[in-house]
MIDOSE-1310 file (N, C-alpha, C; in nm, 2 decimals, decimal comma, always signed):
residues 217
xxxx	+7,43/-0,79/-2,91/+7,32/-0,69/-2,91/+7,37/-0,56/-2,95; +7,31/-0,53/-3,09/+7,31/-0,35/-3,08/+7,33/-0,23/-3,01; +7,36/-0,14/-3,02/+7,37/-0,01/-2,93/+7,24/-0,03/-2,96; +7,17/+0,03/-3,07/+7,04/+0,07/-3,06/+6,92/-0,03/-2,96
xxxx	+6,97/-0,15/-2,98/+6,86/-0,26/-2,92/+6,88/-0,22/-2,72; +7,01/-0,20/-2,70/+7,04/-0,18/-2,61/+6,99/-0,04/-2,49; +6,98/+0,06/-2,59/+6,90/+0,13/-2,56/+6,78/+0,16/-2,52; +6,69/+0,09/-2,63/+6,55/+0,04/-2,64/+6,54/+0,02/-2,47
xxxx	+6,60/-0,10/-2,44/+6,60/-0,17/-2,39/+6,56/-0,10/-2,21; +6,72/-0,01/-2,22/+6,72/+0,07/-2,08/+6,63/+0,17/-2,08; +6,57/+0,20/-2,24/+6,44/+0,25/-2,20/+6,35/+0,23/-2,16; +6,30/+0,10/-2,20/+6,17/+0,03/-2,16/+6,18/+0,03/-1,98
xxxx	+6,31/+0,04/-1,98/+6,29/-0,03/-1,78/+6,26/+0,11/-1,73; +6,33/+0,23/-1,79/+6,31/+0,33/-1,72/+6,18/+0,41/-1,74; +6,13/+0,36/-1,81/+5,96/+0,41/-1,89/+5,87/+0,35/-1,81; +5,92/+0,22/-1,75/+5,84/+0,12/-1,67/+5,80/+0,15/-1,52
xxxx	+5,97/+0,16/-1,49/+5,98/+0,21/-1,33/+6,01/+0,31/-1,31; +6,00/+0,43/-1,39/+6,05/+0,56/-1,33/+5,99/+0,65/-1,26; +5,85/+0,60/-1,19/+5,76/+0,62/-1,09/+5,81/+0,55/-0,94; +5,89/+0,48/-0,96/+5,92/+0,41/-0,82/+5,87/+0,24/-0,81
xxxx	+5,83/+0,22/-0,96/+5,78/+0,05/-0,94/+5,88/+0,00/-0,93; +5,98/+0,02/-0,96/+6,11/-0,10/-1,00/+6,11/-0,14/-0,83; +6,07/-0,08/-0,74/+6,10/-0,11/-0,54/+6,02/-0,20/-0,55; +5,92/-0,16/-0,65/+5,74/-0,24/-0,58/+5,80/-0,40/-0,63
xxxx	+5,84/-0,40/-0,75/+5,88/-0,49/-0,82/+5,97/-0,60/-0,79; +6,04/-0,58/-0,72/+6,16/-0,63/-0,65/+6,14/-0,68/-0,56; +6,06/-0,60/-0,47/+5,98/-0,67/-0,33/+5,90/-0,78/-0,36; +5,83/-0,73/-0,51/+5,69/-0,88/-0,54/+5,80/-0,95/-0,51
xxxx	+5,91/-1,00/-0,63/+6,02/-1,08/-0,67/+6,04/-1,13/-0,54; +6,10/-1,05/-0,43/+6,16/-1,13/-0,31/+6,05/-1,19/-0,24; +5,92/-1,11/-0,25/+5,81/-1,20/-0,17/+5,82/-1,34/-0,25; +5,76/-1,37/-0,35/+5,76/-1,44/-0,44/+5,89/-1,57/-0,41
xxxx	+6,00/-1,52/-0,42/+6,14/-1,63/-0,39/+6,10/-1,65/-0,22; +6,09/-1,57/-0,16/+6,05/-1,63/+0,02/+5,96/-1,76/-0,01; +5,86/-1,70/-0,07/+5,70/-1,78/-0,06/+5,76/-1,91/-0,10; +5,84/-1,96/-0,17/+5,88/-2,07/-0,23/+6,01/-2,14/-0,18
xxxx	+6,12/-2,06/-0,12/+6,20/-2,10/-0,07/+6,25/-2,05/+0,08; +6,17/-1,93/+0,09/+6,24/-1,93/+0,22/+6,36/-1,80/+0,23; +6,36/-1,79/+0,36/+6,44/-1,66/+0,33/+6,56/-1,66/+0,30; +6,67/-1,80/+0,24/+6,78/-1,84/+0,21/+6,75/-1,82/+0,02
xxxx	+6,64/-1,83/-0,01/+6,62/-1,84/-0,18/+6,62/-1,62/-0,22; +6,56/-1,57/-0,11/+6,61/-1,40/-0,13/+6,71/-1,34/-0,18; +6,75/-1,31/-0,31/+6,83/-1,27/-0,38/+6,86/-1,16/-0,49; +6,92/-1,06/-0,49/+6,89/-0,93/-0,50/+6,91/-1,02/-0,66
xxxx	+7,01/-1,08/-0,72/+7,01/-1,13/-0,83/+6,88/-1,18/-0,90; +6,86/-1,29/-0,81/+6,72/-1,33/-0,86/+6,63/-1,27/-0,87; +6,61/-1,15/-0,80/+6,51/-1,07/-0,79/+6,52/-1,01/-0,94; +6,61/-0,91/-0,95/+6,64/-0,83/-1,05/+6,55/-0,95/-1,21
xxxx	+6,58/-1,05/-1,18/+6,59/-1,14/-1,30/+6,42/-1,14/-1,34; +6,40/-1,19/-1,18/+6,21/-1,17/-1,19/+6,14/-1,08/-1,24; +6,19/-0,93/-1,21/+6,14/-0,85/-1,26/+6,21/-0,80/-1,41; +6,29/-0,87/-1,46/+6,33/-0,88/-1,59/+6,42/-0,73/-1,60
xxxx	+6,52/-0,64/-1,53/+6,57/-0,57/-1,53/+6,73/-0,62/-1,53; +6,87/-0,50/-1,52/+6,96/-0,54/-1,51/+7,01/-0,56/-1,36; +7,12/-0,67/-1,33/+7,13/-0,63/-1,16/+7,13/-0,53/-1,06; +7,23/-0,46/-1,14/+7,28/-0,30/-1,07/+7,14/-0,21/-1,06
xxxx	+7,07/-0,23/-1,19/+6,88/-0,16/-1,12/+6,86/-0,15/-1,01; +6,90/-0,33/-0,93/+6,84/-0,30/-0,79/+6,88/-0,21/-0,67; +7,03/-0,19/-0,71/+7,13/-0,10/-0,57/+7,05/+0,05/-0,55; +6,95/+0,11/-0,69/+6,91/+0,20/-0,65/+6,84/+0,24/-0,55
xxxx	+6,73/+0,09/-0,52/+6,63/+0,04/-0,41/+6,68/+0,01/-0,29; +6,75/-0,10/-0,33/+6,81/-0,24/-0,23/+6,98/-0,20/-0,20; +7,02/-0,14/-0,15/+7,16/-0,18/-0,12/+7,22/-0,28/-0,12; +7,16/-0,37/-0,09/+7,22/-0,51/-0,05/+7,11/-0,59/-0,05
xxxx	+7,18/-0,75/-0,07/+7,09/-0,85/-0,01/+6,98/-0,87/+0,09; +7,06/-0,82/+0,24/+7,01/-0,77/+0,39/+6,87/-0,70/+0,31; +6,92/-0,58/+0,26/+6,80/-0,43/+0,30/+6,65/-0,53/+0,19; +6,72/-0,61/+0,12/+6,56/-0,69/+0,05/+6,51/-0,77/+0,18
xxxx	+6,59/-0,85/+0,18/+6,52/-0,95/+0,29/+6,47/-0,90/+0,38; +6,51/-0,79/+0,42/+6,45/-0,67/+0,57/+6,31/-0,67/+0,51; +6,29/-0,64/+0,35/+6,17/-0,57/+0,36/+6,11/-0,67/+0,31; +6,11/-0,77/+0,25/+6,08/-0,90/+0,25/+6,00/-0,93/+0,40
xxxx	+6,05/-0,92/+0,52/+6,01/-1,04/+0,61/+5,96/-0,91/+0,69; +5,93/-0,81/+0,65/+5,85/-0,73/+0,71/+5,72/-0,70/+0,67; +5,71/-0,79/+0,53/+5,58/-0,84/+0,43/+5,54/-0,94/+0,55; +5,62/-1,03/+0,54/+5,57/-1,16/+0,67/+5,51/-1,12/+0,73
xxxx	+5,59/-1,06/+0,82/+5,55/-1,05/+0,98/+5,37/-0,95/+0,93; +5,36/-0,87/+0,89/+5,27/-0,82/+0,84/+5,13/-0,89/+0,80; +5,17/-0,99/+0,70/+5,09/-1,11/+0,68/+5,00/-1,19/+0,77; +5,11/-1,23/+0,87/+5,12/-1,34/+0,97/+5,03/-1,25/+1,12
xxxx	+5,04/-1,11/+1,11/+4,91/-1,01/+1,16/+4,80/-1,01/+1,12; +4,79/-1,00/+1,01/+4,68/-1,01/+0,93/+4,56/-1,13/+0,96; +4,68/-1,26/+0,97/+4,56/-1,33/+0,98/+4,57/-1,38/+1,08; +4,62/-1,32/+1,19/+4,56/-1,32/+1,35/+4,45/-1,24/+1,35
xxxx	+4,50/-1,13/+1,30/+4,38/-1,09/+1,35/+4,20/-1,11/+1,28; +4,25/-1,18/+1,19/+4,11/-1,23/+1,08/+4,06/-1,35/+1,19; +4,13/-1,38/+1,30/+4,12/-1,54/+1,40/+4,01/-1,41/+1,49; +4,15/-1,32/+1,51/+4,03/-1,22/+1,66/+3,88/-1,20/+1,60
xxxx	+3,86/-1,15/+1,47/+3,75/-1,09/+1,41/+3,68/-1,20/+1,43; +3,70/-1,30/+1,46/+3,57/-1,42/+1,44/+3,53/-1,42/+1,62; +3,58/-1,41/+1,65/+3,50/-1,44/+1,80/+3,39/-1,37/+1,86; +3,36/-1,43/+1,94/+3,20/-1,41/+1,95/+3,18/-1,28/+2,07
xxxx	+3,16/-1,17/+2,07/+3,14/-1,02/+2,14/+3,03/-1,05/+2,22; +2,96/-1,16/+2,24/+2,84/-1,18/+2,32/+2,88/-1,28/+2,43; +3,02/-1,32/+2,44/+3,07/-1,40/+2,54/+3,07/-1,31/+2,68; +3,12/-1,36/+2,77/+3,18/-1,30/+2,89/+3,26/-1,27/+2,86
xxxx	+3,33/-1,11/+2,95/+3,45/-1,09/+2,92/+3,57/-1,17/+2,93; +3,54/-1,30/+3,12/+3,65/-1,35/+3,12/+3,67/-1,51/+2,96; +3,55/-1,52/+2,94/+3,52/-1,63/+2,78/+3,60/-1,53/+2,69; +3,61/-1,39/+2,67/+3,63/-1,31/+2,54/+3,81/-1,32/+2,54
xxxx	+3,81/-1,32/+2,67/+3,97/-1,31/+2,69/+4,07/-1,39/+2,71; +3,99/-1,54/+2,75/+4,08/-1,64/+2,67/+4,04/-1,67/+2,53; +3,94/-1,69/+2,49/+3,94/-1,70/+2,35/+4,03/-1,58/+2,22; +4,04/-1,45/+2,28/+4,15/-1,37/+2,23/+4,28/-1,43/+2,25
xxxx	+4,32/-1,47/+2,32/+4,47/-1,57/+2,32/+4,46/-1,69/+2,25; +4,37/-1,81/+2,25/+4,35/-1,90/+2,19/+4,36/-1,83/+2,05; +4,32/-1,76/+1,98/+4,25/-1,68/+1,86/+4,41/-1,65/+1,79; +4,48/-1,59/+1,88/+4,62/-1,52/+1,88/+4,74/-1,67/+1,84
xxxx	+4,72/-1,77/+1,89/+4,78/-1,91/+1,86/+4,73/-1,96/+1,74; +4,60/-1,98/+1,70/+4,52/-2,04/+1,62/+4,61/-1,97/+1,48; +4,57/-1,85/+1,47/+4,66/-1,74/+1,36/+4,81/-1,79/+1,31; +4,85/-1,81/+1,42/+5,00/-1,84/+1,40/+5,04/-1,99/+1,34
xxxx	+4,97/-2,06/+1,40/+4,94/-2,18/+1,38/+4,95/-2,24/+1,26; +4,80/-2,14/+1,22/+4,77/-2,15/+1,07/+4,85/-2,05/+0,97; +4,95/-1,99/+0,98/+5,01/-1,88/+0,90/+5,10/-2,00/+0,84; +5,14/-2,06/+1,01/+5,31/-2,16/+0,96/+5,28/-2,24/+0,86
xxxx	+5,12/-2,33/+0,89/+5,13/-2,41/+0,81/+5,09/-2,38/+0,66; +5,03/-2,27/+0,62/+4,97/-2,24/+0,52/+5,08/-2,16/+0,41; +5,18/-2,11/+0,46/+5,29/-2,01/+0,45/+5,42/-2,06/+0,49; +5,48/-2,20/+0,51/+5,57/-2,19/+0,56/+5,73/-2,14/+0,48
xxxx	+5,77/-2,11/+0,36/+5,84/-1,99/+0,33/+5,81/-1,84/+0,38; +5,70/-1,80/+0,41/+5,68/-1,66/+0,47/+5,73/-1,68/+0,58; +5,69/-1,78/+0,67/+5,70/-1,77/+0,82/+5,84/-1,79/+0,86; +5,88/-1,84/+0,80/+6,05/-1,89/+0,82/+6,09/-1,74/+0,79
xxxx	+6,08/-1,70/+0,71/+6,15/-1,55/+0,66/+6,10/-1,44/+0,78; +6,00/-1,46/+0,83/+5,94/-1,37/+0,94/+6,02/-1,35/+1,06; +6,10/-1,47/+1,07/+6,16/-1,48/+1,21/+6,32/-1,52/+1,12; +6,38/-1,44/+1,04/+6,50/-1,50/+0,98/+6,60/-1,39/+1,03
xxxx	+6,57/-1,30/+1,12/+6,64/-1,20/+1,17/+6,66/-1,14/+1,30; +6,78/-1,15/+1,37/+6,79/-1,09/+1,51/+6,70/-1,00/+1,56; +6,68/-0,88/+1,48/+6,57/-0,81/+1,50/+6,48/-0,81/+1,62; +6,50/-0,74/+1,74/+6,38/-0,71/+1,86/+6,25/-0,69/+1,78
xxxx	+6,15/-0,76/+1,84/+6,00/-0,73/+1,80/+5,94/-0,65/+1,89; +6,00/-0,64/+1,98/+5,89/-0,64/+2,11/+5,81/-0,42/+2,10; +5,95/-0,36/+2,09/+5,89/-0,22/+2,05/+5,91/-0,18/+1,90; +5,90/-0,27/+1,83/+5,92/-0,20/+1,69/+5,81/-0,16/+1,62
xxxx	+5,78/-0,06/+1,60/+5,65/+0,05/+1,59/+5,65/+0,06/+1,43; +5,74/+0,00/+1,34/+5,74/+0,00/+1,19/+5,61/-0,03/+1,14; +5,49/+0,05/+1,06/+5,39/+0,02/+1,00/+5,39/-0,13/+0,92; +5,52/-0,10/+0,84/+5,51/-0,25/+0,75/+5,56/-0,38/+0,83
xxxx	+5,57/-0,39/+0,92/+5,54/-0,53/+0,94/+5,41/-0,54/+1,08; +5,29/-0,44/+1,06/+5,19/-0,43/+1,09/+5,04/-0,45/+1,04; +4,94/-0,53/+1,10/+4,81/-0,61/+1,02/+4,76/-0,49/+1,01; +4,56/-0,47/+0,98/+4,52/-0,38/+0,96/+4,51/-0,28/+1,09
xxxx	+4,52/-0,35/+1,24/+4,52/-0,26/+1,35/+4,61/-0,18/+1,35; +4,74/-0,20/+1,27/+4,83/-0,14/+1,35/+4,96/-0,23/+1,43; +4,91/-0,30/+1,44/+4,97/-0,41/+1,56/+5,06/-0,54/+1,46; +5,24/-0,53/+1,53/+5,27/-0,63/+1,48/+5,26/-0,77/+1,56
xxxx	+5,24/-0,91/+1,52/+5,20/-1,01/+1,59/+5,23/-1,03/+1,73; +5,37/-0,99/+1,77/+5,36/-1,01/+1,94/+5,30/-0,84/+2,00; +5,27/-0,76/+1,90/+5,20/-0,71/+1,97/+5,02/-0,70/+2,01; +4,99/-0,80/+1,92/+4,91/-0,87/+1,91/+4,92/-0,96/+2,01
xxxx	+4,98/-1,06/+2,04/+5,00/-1,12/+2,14/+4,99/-1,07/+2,26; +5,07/-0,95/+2,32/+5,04/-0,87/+2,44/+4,95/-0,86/+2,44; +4,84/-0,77/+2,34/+4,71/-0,70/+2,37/+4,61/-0,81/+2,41; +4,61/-0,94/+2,37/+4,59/-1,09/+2,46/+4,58/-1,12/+2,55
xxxx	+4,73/-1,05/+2,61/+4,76/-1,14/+2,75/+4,70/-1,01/+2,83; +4,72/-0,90/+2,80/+4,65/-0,79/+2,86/+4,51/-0,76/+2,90; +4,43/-0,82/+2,75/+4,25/-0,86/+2,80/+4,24/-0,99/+2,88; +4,34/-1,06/+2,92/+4,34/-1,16/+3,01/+4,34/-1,09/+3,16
xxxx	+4,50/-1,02/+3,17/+4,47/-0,92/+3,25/+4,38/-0,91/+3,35; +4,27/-0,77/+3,23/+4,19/-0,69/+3,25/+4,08/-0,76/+3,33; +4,07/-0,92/+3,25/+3,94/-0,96/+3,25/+3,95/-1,09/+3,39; +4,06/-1,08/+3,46/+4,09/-1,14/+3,58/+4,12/-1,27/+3,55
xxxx	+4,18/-1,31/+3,47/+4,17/-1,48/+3,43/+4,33/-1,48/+3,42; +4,45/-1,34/+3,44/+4,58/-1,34/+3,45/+4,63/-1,30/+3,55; +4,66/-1,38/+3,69/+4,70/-1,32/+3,78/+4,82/-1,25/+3,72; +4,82/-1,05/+3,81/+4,89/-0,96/+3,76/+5,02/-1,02/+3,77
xxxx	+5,10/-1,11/+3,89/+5,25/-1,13/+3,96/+5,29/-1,28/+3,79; +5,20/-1,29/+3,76/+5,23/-1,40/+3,63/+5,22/-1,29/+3,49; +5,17/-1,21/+3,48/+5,18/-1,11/+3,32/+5,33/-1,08/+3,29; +5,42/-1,04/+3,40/+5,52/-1,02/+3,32/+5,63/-1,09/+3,24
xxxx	+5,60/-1,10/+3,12/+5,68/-1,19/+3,06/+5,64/-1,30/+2,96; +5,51/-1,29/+2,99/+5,37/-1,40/+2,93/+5,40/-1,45/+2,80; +5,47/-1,30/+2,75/+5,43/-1,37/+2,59/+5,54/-1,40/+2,57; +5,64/-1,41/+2,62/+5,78/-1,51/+2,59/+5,75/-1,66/+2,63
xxxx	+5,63/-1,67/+2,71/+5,64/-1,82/+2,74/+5,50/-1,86/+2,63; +5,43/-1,77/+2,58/+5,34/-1,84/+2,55/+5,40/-1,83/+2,39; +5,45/-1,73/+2,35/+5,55/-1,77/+2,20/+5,62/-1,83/+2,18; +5,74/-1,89/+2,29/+5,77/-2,00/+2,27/+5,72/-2,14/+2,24
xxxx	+5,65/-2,16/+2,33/+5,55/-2,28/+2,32/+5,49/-2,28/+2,14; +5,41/-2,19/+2,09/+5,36/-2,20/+1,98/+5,45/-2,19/+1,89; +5,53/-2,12/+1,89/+5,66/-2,12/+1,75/+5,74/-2,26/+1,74; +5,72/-2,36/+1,87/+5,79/-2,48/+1,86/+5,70/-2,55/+1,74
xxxx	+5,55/-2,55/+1,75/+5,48/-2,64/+1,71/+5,45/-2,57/+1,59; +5,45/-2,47/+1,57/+5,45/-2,35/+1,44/+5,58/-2,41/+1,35; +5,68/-2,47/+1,38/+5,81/-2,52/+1,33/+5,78/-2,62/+1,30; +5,72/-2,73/+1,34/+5,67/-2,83/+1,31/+5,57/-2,90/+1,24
xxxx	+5,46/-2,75/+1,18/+5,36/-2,79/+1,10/+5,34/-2,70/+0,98; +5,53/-2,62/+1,04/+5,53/-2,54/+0,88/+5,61/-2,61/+0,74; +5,73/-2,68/+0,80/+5,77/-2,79/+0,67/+5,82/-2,91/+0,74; +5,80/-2,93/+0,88/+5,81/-3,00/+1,00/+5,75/-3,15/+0,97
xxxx	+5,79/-3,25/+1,07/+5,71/-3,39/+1,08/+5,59/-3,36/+1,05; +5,51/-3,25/+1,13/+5,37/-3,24/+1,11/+5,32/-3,15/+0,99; +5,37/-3,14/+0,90/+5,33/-3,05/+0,75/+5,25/-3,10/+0,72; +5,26/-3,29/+0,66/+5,15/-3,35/+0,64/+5,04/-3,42/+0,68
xxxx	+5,04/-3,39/+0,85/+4,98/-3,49/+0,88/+4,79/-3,41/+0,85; +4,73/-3,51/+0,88/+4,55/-3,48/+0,82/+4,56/-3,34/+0,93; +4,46/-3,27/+0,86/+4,42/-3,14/+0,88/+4,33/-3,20/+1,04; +4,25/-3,27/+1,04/+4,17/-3,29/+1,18/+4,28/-3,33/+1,31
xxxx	+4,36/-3,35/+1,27/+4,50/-3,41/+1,37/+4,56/-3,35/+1,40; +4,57/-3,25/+1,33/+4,70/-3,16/+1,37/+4,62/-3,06/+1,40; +4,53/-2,97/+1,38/+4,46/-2,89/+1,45/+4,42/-2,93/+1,57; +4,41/-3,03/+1,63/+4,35/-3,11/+1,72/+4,48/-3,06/+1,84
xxxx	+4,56/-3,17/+1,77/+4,68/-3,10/+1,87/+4,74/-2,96/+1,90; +4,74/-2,88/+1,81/+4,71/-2,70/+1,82/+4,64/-2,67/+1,96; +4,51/-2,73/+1,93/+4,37/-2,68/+2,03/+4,41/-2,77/+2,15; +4,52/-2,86/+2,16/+4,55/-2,93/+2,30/+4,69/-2,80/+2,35
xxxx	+4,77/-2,73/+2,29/+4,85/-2,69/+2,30/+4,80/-2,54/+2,34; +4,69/-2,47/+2,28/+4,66/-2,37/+2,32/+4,62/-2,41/+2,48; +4,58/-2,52/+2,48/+4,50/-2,57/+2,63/+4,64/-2,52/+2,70; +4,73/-2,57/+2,71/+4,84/-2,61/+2,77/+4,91/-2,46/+2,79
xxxx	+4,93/-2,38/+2,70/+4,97/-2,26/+2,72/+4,83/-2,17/+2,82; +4,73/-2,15/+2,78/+4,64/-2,11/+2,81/+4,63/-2,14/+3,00; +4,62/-2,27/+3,04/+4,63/-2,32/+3,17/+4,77/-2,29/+3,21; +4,86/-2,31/+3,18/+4,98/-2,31/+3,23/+5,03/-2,15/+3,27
x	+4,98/-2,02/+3,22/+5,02/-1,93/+3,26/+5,01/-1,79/+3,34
């Protein structure tokens, strides 16, 4: 290749991104490699390649492999809020509050449920990192409330709470037992024994599993 072609070249990228897309760009790329493989296919390489730049472009953005994936699976977690909370927006405000308040937990399962199986390269990447959830107040891995999914989850076990259907001496701790339970079977119908089984079957058992969490805690 030419000096001259070569130039062209680092001009077009810096003509392209020199507003700050080359970040936006990089992130599609890594969303994009998650969505397909998972958060082992995340690669500042690959990325760079997706967005058709040179490698070293990305260190401007990305330090490292880590700092993509971070913001990678903070797209997830984000996602995986999103459409919990699209589960909350469906329930019916004409219930009882103690009806409104287990169906906000059931609602909070159903989301997750359906993220794994619908997503399962996002969802694996969501949880691909030591990372505490429990106070992490970061916007981007937050739905349109505000709220990232186990905080979503609490605000659950809290209108349960409220609405007397959670004895208080059982709330502390709730949502470690009731996320456990669902992330087992979240594992299982995201590339799991259960990926394929018919849609009426495996929701079926979800809605036996919500039972189970829901009674049990």
């Amino acid at each position: 290749m030419s000096k001259n072609v070569k130039n062209t070249a680092g001009a077009r990228e810096r003509e392209t991104y020199r507003h700050g897309d080359l970040r936006h760009a990089l992130l599609e790329a890594g969303i994009a490699l998650a969505r397909e493989g998972g958060p082992g296919a995340v690669a500042l390489r690959a990325a760079t390649r997706q967005a058709g730049v040179a490698p070293n472009a990305a260190y401007r953005h990305f330090a490292s492999r880590e700092d993509l994936l971070l913001a990678v699976r903070a797209y997830a977690l984000s996602q995986l809020a999103i459409v919990i909370e699209t589960e909350l927006a469906r329930l019916d405000p004409a219930q009882s509050r103690a009806d409104l308040a287990r169906a906000g937990l059931r609602a909070v399962g159903a989301g997750y449920l359906a993220f794994a199986h619908a997503n399962p390269g996002l969802f694996h990447t969501a949880f691909s990192s030591h990372e505490p959830v429990e106070a992490d107040a970061d916007p981007a891995k937050a739905g349109h409330s505000g709220m990232n999914p186990f905080q979503l989850l609490s605000g659950a076990l809290d209108r349960m709470l409220e609405a007397g259907v959670l004895p208080p001496q059982r709330r502390p701790g709730a949502e470690y037992m009731a996320w456990s339970a669902v992330h087992g079977l979240a594992l299982l119908v995201s590339d799991g024994p259960l990926h394929s089984m018919p849609d009426g079957m495996r929701n079926a058992i979800g809605q036996r599993l919500l039972d189970m969490v829901e009674k049990g805690l």
